[in-house]
C-alpha positions in Angstrom: -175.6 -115.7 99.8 -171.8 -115.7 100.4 -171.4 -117.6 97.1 -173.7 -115.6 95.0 -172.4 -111.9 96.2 -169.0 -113.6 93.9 -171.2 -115.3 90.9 -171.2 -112.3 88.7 -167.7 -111.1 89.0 -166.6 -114.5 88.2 -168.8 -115.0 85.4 -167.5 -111.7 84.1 -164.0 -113.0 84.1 -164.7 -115.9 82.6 -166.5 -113.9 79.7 -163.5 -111.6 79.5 -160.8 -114.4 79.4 -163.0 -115.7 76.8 -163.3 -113.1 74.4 -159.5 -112.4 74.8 -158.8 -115.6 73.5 -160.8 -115.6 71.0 -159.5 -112.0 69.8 -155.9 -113.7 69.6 -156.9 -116.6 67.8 -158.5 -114.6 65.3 -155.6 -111.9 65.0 -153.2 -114.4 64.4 -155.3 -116.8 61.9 -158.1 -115.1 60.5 -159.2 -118.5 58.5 -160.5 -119.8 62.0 -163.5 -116.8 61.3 -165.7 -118.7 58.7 -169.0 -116.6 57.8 -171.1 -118.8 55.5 -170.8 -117.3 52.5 -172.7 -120.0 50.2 -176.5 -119.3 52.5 -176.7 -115.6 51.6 -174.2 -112.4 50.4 -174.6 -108.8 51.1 -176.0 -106.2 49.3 -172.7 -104.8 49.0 -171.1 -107.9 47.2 -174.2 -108.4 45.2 -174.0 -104.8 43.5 -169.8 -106.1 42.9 -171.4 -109.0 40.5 -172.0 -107.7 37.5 -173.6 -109.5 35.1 -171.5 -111.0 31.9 -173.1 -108.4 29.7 -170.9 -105.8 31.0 -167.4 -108.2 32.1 -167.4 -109.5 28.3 -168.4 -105.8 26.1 -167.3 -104.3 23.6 -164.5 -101.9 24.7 -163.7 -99.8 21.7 -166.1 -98.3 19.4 -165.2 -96.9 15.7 -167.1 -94.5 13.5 -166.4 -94.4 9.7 -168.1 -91.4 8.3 -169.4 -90.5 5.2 -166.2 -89.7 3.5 -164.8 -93.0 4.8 -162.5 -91.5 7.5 -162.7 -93.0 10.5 -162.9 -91.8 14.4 -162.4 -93.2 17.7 -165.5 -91.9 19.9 -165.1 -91.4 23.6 -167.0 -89.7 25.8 -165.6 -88.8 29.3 -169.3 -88.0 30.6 -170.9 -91.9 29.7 -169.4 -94.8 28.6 -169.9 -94.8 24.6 -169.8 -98.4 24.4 -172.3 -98.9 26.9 -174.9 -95.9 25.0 -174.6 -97.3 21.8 -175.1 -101.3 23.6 -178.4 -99.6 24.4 -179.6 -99.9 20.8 -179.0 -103.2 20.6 -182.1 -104.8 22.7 -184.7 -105.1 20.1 -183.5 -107.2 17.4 -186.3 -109.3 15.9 -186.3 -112.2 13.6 -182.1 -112.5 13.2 -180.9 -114.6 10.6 -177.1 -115.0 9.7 -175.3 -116.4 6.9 -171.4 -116.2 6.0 -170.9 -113.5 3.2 -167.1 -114.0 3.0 -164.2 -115.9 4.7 -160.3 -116.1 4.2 -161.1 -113.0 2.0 -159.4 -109.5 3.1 -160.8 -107.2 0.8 -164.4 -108.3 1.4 -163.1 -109.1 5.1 -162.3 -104.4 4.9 -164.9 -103.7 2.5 -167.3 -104.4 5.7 -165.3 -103.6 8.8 -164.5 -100.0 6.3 -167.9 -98.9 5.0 -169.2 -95.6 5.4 -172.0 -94.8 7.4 -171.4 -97.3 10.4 -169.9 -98.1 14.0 -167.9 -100.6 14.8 -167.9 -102.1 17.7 -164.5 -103.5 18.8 -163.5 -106.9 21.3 -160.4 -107.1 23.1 -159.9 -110.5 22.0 -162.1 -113.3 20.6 -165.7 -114.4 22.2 -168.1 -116.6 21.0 -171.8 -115.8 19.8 -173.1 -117.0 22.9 -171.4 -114.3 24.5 -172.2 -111.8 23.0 -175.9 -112.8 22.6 -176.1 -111.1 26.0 -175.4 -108.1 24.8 -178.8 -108.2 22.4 -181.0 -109.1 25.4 -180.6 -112.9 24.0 -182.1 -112.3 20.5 -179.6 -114.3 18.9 -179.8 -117.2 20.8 -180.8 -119.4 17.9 -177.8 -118.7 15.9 -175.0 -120.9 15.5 -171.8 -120.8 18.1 -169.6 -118.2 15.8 -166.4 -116.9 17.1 -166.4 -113.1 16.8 -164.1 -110.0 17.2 -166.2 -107.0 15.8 -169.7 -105.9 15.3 -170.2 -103.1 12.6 -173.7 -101.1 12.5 -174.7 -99.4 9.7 -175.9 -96.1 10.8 -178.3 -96.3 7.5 -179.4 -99.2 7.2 -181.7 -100.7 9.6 -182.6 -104.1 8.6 -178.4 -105.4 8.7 -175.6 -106.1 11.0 -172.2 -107.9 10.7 -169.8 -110.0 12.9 -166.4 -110.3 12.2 -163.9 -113.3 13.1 -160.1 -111.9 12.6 -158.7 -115.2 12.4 -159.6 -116.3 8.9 -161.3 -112.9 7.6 -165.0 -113.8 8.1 -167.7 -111.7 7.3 -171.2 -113.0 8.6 -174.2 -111.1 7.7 -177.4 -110.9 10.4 -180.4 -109.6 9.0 -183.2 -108.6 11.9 -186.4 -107.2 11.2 -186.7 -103.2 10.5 -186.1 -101.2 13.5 -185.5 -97.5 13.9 -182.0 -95.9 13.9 -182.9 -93.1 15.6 -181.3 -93.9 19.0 -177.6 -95.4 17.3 -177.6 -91.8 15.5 -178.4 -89.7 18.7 -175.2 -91.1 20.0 -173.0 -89.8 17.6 -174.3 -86.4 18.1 -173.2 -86.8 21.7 -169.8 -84.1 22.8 -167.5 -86.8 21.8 -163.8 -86.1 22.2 -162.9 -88.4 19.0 -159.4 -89.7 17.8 -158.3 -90.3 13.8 -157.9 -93.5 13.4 -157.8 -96.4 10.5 -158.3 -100.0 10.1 -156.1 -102.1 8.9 -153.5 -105.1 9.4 -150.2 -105.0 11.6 -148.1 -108.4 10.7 -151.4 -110.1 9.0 -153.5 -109.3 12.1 -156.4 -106.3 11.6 -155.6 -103.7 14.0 -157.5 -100.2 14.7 -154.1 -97.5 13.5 -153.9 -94.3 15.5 -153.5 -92.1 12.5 -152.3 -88.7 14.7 -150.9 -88.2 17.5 -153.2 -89.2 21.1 -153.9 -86.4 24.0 -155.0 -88.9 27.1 -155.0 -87.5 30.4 -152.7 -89.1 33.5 -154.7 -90.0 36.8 -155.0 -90.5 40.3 -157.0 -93.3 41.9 -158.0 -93.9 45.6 -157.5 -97.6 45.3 -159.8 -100.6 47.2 -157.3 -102.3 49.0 -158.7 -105.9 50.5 -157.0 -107.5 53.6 -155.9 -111.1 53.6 -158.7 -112.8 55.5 -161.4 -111.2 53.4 -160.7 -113.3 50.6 -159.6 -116.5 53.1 -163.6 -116.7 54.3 -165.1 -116.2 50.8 -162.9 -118.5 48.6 -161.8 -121.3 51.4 -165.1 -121.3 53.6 -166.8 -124.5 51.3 -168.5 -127.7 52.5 -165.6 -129.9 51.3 -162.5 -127.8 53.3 -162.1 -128.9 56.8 -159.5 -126.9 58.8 -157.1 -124.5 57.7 -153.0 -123.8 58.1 -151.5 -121.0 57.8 -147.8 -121.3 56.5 -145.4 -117.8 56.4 -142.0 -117.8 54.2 -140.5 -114.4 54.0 -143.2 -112.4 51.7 -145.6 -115.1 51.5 -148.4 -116.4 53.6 -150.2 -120.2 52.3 -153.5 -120.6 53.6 -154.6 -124.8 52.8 -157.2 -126.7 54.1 -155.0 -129.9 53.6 -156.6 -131.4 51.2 -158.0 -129.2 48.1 -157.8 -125.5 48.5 -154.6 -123.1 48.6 -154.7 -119.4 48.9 -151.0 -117.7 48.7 -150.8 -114.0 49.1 -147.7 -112.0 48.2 -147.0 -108.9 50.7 -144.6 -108.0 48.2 -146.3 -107.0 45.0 -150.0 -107.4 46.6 -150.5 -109.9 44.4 -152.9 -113.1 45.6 -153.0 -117.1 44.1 -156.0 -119.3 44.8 -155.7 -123.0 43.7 -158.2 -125.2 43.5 -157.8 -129.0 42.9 -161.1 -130.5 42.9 -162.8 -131.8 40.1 -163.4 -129.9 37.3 -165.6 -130.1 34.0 -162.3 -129.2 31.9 -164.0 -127.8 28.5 -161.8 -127.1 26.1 -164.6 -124.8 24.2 -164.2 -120.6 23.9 -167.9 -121.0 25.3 -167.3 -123.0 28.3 -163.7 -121.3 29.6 -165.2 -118.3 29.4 -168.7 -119.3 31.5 -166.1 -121.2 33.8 -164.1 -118.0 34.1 -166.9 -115.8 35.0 -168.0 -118.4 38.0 -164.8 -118.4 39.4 -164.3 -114.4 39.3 -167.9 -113.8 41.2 -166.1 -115.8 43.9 -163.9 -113.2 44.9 -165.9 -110.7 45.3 -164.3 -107.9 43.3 -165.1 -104.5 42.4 -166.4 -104.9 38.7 -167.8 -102.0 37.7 -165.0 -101.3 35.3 -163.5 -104.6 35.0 -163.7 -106.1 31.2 -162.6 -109.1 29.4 -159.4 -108.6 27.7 -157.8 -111.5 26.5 -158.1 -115.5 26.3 -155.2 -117.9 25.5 -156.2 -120.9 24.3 -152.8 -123.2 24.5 -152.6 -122.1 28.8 -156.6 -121.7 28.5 -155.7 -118.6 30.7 -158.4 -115.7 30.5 -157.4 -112.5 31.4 -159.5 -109.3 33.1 -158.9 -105.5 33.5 -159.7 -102.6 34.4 -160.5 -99.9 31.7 -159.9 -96.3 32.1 -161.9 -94.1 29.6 -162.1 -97.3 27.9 -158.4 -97.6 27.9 -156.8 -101.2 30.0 -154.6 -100.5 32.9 -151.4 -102.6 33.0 -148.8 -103.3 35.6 -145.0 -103.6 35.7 -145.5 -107.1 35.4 -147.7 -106.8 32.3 -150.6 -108.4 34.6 -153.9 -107.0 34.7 -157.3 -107.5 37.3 -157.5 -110.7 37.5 -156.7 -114.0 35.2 -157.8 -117.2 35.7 -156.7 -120.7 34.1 -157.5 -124.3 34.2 -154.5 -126.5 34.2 -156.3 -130.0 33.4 -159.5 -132.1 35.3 -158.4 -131.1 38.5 -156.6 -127.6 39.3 -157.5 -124.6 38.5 -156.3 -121.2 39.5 -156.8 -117.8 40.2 -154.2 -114.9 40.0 -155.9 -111.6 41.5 -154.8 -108.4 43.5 -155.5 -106.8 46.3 -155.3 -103.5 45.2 -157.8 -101.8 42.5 -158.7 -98.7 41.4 -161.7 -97.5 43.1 -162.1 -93.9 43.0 -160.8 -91.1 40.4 -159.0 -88.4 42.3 -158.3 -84.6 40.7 -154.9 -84.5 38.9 -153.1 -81.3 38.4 -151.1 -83.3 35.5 -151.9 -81.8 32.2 -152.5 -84.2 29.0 -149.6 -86.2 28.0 -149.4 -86.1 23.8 -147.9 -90.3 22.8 -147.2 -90.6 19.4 -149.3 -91.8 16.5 -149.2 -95.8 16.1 -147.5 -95.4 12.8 -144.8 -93.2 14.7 -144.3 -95.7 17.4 -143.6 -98.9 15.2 -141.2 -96.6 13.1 -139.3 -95.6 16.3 -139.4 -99.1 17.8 -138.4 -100.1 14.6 -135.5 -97.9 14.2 -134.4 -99.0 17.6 -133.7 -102.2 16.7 -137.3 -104.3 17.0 -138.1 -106.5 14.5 -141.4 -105.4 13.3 -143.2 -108.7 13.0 -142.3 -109.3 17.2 -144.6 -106.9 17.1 -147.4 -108.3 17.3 -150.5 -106.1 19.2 -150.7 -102.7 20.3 -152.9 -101.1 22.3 -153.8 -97.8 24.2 -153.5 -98.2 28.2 -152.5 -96.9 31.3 -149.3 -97.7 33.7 -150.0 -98.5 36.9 -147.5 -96.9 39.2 -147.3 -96.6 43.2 -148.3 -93.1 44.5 -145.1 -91.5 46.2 -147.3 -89.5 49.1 -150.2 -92.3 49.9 -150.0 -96.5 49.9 -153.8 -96.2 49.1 -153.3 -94.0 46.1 -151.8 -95.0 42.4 -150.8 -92.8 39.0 -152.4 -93.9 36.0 -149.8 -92.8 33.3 -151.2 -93.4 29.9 -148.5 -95.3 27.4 -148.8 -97.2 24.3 -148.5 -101.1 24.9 -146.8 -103.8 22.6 -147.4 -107.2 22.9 -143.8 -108.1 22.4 -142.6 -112.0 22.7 -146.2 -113.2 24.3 -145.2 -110.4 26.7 -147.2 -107.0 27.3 -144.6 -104.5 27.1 -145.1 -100.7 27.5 -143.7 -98.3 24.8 -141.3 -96.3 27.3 -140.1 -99.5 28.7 -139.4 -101.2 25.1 -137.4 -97.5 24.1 -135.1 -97.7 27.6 -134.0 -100.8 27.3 -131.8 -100.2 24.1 
């Protein structure tokens, strides 16, 4: 009885010590905590995994009227990309053929034509990839490298693919189908831009023929902790036990053998490398597939994340996030999320922490940027050599909120890819 009436109290300690030791141990390395991830995810990171028909779509979509002018059409209510994708499910009976290559003037004649949308890639994908976007009706058709869809709002029996590279028209007959839903969208309250097609420095480029009114933002942002990416992307079969290694602004997580996870305090920037076996495909195809697997990993909010570019001499694919259907860039040019394989075994994974999450009411009214005409000239006249020169594109700046940590202003700018280097406009004009 004597040693009973002190059982409980004892075991109670014991429990207490317990959990207080484990408490520490898991404040001060949160890689001992290893969920198993690979048996079963959450609801909540499921809905984060989008499926490649929306990572690799169309960003930009084009409208060349009757008269031949031409319109950017966005839409702040829906995503115009996305309405006019909608049309694109029912193909029946495709067959392609090459009406033209290394010829610009047939190359314009198509992209140009009245009466039809054009839908417009960031950077190159392959027919495979976009096959996804037609509910896999093409999936018989050769392995084409594309840049840009054009629809004929009149014609409902044709649709072409365009390669930038060496000017390729390819011509895809489906079976008739009604245009009645492609035209409904351009009856939609569109808030449309002037624009024109042509080339910058031998490379077809969509001009901004007037000057642009794009509104600034504010964005609650989704900001991930360290050891929520530790137990997704270092919590495998093959890893045994983890180290943790700090050096001023950095912390290494390894698991001694394969795996390394670096995160930067400083910029909020994070670098998982991986140097197990890979396939190492060299195809557009294959990086890209490759790519998606690895991004699913992390478990990032992807509901307006897009493909943006793919290198193939670093076979470096880049992601970001599009605003309006406008890409968000950093200081350091960087984007989402890239990913690259180095050889047959490393790849790697640059990612934030930090993404936009939320739109917050500005009080900022619309900020007027020149017309792209305008903005070469200037750059020009500043001392840039036009054919450094080589991209442009529409975007936002993503600057660090004076009054929160968890809030960011989305400045929109014009962005130059200047010496295989995103630059923004205001940037490239101070520094002179």
């Amino acid at each position: 009885m004597r040693f009973s009436k002190y059982l409980i109290p004892l075991a109670l300690t014991i429990a207490v010590v317990a959990s207080l030791t484990l408490s520490v141990v898991l404040w001060t390395n949160p890689a001992n905590y290893r969920t198993n991830m690979q048996t079963a995810q959450s609801p909540q990171t499921q809905q984060m995994i989008k499926p490649k028909r929306y990572v690799y779509s169309p960003v930009q979509a084009i409208h060349t009227n009757a008269d031949g002018t031409q319109q950017i059409m966005v839409n702040k209510l829906v995503n115009t990309v996305t309405e006019i994708k909608k049309t694109m499910h029912h193909y029946q009976n495709p067959r392609m053929k090459t009406l033209s290559k290394n010829s610009q003037v047939d190359y314009f004649r198509i992209a140009n034509q009245t009466d039809s949308i054009m839908l417009n890639y960031s950077d190159t994908v392959s027919m495979r990839t976009f096959n996804a976007i037609v509910s896999n009706r093409f999936r018989k058709l050769p392995n084409i490298k594309i840049n840009r869809v054009v629809l004929p709002t009149n014609n409902s029996t044709k649709l072409y693919l365009l390669y930038d590279k060496n000017f390729t028209v390819y011509e895809v007959d489906v079976k008739k189908h009604s245009l009645k839903s492609l035209n409904k969208v351009l009856q939609m309250d569109m808030r449309t831009q002037p624009a024109s097609f042509k080339l910058l420095n031998n490379r077809p480029i969509v001009y901004v023929t007037s000057s642009v009114q794009m509104q600034p933002y504010k964005y609650l942002i989704d900001r991930q902790s360290d050891d929520y990416y530790v137990s997704r992307l270092l919590n495998t079969q093959d890893s045994t036990s983890i180290n943790v290694k700090r050096r001023k602004n950095m912390t290494i997580y390894g698991d001694q053998s394969s795996l390394q996870l670096t995160f930067n305090s400083r910029n909020r920037m994070a670098e998982f490398s991986d140097f197990r076996p890979n396939h190492n495909r060299r195809s557009l195809t294959s990086t890209i597939n490759d790519s998606y697997k690895n991004i699913t990993k992390l478990g990032l909010p992807m509901d307006n994340v897009r493909f943006f570019s793919y290198d193939p001499k670093s076979r470096t694919v880049m992601y970001r996030t599009y605003v309006e259907g406008f890409p968000i860039f950093r200081a350091s040019g960087f984007g989402t999320v890239s990913t690259r394989t180095l050889n047959s075994s490393a790849q790697r994974i640059q990612f934030s922490l930090d993404n936009p999450e939320v739109p917050l009411p500005s009080n900022k009214g619309y900020v007027s940027l020149p017309s792209t005409e305008t903005m070469l000239k200037r750059l020009v006249n500043r001392g840039y050599n036009l054919k450094d020169l080589q991209k442009v594109r529409l975007g936002y700046t993503w600057k660090k909120d004076s009054t929160s940590p968890l809030l960011i202003d989305l400045n929109p700018d014009w962005y130059i890819y200047y010496k295989n280097q995103w630059r923004s406009y205001t940037a490239l004009m101070n520094q002179y």
